[in-house]
Z-matrix of the N, CA and C atoms (Angstrom, degrees):
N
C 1 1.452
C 2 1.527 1 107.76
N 3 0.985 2 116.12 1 120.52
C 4 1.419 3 124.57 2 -175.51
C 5 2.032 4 109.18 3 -69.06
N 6 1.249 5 113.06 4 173.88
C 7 1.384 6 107.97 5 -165.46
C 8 1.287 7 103.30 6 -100.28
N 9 1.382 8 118.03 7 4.61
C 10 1.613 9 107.25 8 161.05
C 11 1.395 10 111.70 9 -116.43
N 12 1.133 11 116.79 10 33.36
C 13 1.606 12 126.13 11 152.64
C 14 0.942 13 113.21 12 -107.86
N 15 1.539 14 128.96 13 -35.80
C 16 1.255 15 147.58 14 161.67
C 17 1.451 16 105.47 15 -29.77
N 18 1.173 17 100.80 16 -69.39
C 19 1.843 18 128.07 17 -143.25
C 20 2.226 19 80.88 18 -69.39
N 21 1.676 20 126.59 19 -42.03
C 22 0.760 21 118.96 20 -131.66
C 23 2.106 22 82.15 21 -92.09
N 24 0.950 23 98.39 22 -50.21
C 25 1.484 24 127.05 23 -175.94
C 26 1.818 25 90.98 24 -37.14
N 27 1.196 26 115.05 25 -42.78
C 28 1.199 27 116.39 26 -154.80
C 29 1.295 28 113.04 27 -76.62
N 30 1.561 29 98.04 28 -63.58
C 31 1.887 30 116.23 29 158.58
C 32 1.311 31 117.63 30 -39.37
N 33 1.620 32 124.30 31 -8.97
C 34 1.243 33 118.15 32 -157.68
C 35 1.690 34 112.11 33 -104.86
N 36 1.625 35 74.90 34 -14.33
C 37 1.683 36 106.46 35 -158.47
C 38 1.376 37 113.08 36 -87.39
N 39 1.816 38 104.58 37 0.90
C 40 1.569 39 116.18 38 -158.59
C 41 1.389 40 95.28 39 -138.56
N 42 1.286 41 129.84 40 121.41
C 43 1.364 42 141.98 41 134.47
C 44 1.407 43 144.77 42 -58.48
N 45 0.671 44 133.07 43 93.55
C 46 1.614 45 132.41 44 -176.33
C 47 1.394 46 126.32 45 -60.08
N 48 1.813 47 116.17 46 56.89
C 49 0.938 48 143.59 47 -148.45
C 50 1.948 49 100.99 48 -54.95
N 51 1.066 50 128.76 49 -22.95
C 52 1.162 51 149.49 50 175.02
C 53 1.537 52 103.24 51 73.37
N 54 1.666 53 113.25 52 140.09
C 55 1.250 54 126.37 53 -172.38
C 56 2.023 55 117.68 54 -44.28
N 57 1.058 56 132.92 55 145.48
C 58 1.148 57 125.15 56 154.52
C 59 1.553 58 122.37 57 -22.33
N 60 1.600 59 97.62 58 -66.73
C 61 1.350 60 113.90 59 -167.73
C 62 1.321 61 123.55 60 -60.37
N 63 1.473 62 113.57 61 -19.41
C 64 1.393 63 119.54 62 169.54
C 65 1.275 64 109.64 63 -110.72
N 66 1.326 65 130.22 64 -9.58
C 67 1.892 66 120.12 65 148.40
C 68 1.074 67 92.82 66 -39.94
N 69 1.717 68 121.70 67 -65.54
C 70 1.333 69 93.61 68 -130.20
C 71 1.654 70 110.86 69 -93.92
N 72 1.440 71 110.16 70 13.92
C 73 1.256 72 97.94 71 -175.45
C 74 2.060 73 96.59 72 -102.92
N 75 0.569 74 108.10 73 -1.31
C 76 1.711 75 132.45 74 177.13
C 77 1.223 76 115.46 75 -60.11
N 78 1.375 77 121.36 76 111.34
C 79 1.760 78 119.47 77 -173.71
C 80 1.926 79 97.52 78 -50.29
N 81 1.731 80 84.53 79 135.59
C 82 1.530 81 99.37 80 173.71
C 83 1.464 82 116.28 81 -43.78
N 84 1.228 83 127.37 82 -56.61
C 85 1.543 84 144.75 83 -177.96
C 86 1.517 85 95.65 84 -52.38
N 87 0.879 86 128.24 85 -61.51
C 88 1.935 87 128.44 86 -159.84
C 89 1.996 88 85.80 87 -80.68
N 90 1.359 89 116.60 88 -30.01
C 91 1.633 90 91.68 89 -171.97
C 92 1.765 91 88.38 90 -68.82
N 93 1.181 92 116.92 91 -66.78
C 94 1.446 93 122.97 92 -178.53
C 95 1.491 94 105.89 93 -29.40
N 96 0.898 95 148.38 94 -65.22
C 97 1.369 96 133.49 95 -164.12
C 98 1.891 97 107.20 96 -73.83
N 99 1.240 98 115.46 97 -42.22
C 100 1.621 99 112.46 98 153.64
C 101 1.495 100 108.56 99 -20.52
N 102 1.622 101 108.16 100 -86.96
C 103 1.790 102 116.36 101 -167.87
C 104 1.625 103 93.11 102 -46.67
N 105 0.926 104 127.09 103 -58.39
C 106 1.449 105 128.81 104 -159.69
C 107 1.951 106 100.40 105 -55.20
N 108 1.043 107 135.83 106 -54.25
C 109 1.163 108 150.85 107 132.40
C 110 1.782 109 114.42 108 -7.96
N 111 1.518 110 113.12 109 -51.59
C 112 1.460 111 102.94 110 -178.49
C 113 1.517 112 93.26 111 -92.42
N 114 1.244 113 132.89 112 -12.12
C 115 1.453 114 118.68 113 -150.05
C 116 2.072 115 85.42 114 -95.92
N 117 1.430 116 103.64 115 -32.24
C 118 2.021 117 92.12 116 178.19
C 119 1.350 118 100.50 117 -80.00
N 120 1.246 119 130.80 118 -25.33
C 121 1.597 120 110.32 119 173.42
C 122 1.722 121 116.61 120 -75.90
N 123 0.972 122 87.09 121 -14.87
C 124 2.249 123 82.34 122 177.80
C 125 1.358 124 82.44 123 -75.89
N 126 1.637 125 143.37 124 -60.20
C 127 1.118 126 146.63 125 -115.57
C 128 2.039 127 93.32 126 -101.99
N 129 1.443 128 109.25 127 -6.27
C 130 1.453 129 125.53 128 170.49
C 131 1.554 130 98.10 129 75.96
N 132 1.383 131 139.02 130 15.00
C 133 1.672 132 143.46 131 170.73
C 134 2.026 133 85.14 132 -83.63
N 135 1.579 134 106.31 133 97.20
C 136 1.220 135 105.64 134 -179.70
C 137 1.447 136 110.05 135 -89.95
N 138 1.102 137 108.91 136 -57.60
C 139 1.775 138 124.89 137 148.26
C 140 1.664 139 122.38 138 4.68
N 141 1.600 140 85.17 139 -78.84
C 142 1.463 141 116.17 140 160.94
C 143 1.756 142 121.42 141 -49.55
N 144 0.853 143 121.06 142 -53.46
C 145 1.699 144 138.43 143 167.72
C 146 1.465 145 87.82 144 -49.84
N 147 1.453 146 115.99 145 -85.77
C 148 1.588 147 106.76 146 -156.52
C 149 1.469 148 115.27 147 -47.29
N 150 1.263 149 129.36 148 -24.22
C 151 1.803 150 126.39 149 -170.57
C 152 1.637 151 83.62 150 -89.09
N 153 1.164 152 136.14 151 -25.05
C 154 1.422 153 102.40 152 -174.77
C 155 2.033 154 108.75 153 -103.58
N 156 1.345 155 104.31 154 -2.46
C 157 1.810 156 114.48 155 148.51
C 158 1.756 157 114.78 156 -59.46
N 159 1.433 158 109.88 157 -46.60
C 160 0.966 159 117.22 158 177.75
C 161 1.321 160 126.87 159 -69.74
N 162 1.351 161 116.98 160 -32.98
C 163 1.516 162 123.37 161 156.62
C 164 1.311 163 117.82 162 -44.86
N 165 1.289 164 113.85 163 -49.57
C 166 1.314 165 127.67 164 -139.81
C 167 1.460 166 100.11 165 -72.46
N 168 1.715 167 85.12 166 -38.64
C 169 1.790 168 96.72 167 -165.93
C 170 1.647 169 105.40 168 -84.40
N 171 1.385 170 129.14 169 -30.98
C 172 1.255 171 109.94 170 143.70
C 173 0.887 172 136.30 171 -23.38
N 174 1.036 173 132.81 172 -72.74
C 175 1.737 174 143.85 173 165.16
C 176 1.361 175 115.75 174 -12.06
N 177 1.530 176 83.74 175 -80.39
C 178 1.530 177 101.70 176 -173.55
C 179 1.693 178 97.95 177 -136.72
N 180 1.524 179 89.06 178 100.13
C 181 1.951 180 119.31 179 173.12
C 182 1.644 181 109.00 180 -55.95
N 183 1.854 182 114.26 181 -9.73
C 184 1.248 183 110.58 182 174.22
C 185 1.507 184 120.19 183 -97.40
N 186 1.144 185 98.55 184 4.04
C 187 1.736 186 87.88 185 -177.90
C 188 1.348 187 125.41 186 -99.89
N 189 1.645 188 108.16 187 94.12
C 190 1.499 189 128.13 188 163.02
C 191 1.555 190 130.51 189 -27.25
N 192 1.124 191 102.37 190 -18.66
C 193 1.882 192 116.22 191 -179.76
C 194 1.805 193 78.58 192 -89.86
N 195 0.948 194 139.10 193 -88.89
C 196 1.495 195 142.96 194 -156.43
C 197 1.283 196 99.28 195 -29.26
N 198 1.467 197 130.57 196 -29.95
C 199 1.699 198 121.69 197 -164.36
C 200 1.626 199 96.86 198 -91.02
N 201 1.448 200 97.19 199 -39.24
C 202 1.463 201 100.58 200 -162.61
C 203 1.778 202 98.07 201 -74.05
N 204 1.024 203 156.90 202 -52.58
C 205 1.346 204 161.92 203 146.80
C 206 1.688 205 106.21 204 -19.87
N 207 1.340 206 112.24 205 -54.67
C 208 1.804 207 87.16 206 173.20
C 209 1.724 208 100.59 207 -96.02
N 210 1.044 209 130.79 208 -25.87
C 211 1.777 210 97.10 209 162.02
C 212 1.246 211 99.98 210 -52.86
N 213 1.180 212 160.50 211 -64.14
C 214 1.843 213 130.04 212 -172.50
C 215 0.824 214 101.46 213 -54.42
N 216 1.454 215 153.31 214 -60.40
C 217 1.533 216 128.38 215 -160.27
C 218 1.589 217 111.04 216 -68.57
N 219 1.632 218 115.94 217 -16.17
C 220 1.927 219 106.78 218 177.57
C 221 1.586 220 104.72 219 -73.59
N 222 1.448 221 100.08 220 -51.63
C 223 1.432 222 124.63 221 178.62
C 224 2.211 223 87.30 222 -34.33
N 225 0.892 224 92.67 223 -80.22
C 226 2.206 225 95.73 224 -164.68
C 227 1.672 226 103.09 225 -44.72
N 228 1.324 227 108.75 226 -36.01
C 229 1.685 228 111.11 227 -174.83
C 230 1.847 229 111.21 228 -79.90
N 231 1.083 230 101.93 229 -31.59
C 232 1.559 231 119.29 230 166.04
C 233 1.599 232 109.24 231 87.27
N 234 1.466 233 95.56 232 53.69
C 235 1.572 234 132.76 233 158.10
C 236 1.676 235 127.30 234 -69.64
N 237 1.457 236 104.93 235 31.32
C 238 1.616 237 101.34 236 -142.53
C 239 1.265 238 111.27 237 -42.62
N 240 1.995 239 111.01 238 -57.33
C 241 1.352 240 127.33 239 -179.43
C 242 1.665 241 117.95 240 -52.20
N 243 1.467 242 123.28 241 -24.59
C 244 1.108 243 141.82 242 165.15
C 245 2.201 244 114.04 243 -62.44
N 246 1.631 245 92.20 244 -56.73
C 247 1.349 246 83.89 245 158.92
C 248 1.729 247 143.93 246 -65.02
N 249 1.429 248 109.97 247 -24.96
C 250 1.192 249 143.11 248 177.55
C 251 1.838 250 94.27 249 -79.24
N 252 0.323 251 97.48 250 -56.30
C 253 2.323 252 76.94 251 173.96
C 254 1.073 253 95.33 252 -83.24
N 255 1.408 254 140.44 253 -10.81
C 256 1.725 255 105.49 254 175.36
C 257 1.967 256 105.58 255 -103.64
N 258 0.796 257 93.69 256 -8.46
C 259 1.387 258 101.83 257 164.82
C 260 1.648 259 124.83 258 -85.60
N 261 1.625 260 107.68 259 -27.75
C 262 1.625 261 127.58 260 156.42
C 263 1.447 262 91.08 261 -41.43
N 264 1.565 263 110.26 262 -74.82
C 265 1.384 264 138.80 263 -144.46
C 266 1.906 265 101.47 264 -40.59
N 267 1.618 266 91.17 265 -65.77
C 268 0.988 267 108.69 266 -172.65
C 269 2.119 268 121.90 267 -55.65
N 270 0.898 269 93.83 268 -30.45
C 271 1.575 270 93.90 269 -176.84
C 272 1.564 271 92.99 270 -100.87
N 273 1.154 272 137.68 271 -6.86
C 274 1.650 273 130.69 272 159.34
C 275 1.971 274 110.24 273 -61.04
N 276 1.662 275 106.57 274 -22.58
C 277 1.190 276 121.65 275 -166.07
C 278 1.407 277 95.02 276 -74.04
N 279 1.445 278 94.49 277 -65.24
C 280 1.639 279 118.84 278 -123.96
C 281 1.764 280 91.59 279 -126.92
N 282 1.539 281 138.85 280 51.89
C 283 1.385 282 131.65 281 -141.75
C 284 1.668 283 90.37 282 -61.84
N 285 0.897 284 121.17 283 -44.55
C 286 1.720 285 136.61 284 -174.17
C 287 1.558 286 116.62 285 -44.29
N 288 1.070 287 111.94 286 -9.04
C 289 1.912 288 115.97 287 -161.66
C 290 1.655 289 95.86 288 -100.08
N 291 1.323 290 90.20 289 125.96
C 292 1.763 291 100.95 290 -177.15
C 293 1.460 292 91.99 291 -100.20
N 294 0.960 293 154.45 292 -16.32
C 295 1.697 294 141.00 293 135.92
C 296 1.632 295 122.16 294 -17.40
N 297 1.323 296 85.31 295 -63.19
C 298 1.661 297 90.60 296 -172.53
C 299 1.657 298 111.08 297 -86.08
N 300 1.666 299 113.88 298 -12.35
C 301 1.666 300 90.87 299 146.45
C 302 1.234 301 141.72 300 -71.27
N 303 1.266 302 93.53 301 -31.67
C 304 1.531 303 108.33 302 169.71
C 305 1.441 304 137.05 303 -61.79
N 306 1.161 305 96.11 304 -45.00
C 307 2.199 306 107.11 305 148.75
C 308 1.617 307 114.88 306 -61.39
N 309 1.427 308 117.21 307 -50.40
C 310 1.270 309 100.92 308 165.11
C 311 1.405 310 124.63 309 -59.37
N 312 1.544 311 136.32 310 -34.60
C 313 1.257 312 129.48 311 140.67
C 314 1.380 313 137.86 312 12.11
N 315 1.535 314 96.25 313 -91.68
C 316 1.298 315 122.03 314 152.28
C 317 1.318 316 118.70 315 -32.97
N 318 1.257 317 103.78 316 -56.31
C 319 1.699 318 102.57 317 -141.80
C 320 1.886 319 76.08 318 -71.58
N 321 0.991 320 124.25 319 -49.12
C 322 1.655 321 118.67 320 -161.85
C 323 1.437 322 92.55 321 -81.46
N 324 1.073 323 133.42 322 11.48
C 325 1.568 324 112.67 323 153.75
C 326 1.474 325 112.47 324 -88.06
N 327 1.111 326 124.81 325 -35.62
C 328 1.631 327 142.60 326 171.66
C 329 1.579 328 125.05 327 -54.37
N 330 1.683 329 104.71 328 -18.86
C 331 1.479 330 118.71 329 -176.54
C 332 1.690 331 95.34 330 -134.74
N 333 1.264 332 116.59 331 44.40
C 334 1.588 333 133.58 332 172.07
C 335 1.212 334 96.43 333 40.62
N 336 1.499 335 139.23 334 35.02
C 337 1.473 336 101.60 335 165.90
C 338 1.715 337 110.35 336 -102.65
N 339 1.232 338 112.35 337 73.52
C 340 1.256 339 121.41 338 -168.43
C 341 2.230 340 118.37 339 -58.99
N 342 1.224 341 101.89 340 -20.70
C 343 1.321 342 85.81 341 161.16
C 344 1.368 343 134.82 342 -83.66
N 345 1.634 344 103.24 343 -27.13
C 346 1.108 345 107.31 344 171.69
C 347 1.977 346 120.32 345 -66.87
N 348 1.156 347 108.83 346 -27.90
C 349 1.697 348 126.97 347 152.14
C 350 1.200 349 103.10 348 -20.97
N 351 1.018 350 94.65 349 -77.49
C 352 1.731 351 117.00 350 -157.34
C 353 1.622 352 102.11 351 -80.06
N 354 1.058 353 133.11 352 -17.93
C 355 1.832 354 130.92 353 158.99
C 356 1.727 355 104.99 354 -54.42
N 357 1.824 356 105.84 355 -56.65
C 358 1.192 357 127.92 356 -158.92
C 359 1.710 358 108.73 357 -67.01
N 360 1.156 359 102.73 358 -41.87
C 361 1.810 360 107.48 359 -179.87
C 362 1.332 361 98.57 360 -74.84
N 363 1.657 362 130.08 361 -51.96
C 364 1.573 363 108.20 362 178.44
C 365 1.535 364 112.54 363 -50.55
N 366 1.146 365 121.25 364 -27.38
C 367 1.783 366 106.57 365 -155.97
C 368 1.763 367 83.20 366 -82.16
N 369 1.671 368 127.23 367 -34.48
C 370 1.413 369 125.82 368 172.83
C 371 1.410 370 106.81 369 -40.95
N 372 1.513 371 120.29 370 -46.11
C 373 1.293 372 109.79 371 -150.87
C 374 1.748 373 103.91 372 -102.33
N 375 1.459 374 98.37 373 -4.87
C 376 2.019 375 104.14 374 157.22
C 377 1.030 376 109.49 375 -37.61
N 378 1.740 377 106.59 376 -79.66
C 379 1.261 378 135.67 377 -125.75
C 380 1.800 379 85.70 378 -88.48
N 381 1.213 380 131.38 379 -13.71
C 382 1.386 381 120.23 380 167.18
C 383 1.964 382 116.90 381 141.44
N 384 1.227 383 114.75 382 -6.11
C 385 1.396 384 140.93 383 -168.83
C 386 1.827 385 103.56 384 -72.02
N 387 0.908 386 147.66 385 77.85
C 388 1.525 387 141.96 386 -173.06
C 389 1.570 388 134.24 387 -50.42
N 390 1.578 389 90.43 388 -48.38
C 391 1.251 390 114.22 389 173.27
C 392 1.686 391 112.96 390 -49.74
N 393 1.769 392 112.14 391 -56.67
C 394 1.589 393 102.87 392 -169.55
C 395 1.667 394 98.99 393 -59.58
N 396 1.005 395 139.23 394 -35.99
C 397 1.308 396 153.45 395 -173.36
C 398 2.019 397 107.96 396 -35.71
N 399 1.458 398 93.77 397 -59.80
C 400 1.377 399 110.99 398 165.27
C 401 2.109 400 117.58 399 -65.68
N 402 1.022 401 116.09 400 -37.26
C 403 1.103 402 105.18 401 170.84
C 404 1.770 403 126.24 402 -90.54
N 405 1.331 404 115.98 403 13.32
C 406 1.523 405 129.73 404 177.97
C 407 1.644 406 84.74 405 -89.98
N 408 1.461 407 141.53 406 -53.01
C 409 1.050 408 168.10 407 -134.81
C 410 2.453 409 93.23 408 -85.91
C-alpha cells in the first residue's frame, strides 16, 4: 500500500467527532445536522453527509469539526482542492486541531505540494496526532 493510500485510508478512518464542550455550546439545529452528517457517512450516503456538513456550517460558520468531517468525505470522493479549503477553513477556526492538519496534509500531498505535507503532518504530530509523525518520516 503505498503512503498516499495510507495517509488517505487513515484520515478517513477518523472523524472529528467534535469536543463535548463545543457540542454543547453549539446551536441545537447545526449540532443536529452535524450527528446527522456523521450518522450518513458511517451509513456510506456521502452525498447525503455533505448537505447536512453544509447545514451545519451554515448555522454556525464556526464549527471546525464540520470542515474537518467533509474534508474526509471530499478527500474519499477525490475533491482534493475542495478538501484543501475546508481544511484552510478549519484551522483558520480552530488553529489548535491536529485533525485538520492532518487533512490538510493529505489534501496537499494529493495536489503535489509535498513540502507543505510534510510542514502540515509535523504541526499534526505537535499538537498530539502520531500517525502523521510516521509519514513525514
Amino acid at each position: 500500500m503505498s503512503r498516499r493510500t495510507t495517509a488517505i485510508a487513515a484520515a478517513l478512518s477518523v472523524l472529528a467527532l467534535g469536543s463535548p464542550l463545543v457540542i454543547a455550546n453549539a446551536n441545537p439545529l447545526a449540532t443536529q445536522y452535524f450527528n446527522q452528517g456523521v450518522e450518513k457517512y458511517e451509513a456510506g450516503n456521502y452525498q447525503g453527509a455533505i448537505t447536512d456538513y453544509d447545514k451545519a456550517i451554515e448555522i454556525d460558520p464556526q464549527n471546525a469539526d464540520a470542515y474537518i468531517n467533509r474534508s474526509n468525505i471530499k478527500l474519499k470522493l477525490g475533491d482534493n482542492e475542495g478538501a484543501l479549503q475546508d481544511s484552510n477553513k478549519a484551522i483558520e477556526i480552530d488553529p489548535s486541531s491536529s485533525f485538520a492538519y492532518m487533512n490538510r496534509g493529505i489534501s496537499r500531498e494529493l495536489v503535489n505540494d509535498l513540502k507543505g505535507a510534510c510542514d502540515d503532518w509535523r504541526k499534526a504530530a505537535g499538537l498530539g496526532l502520531k500517525k502523521p509523525a510516521e509519514w513525514v518520516q
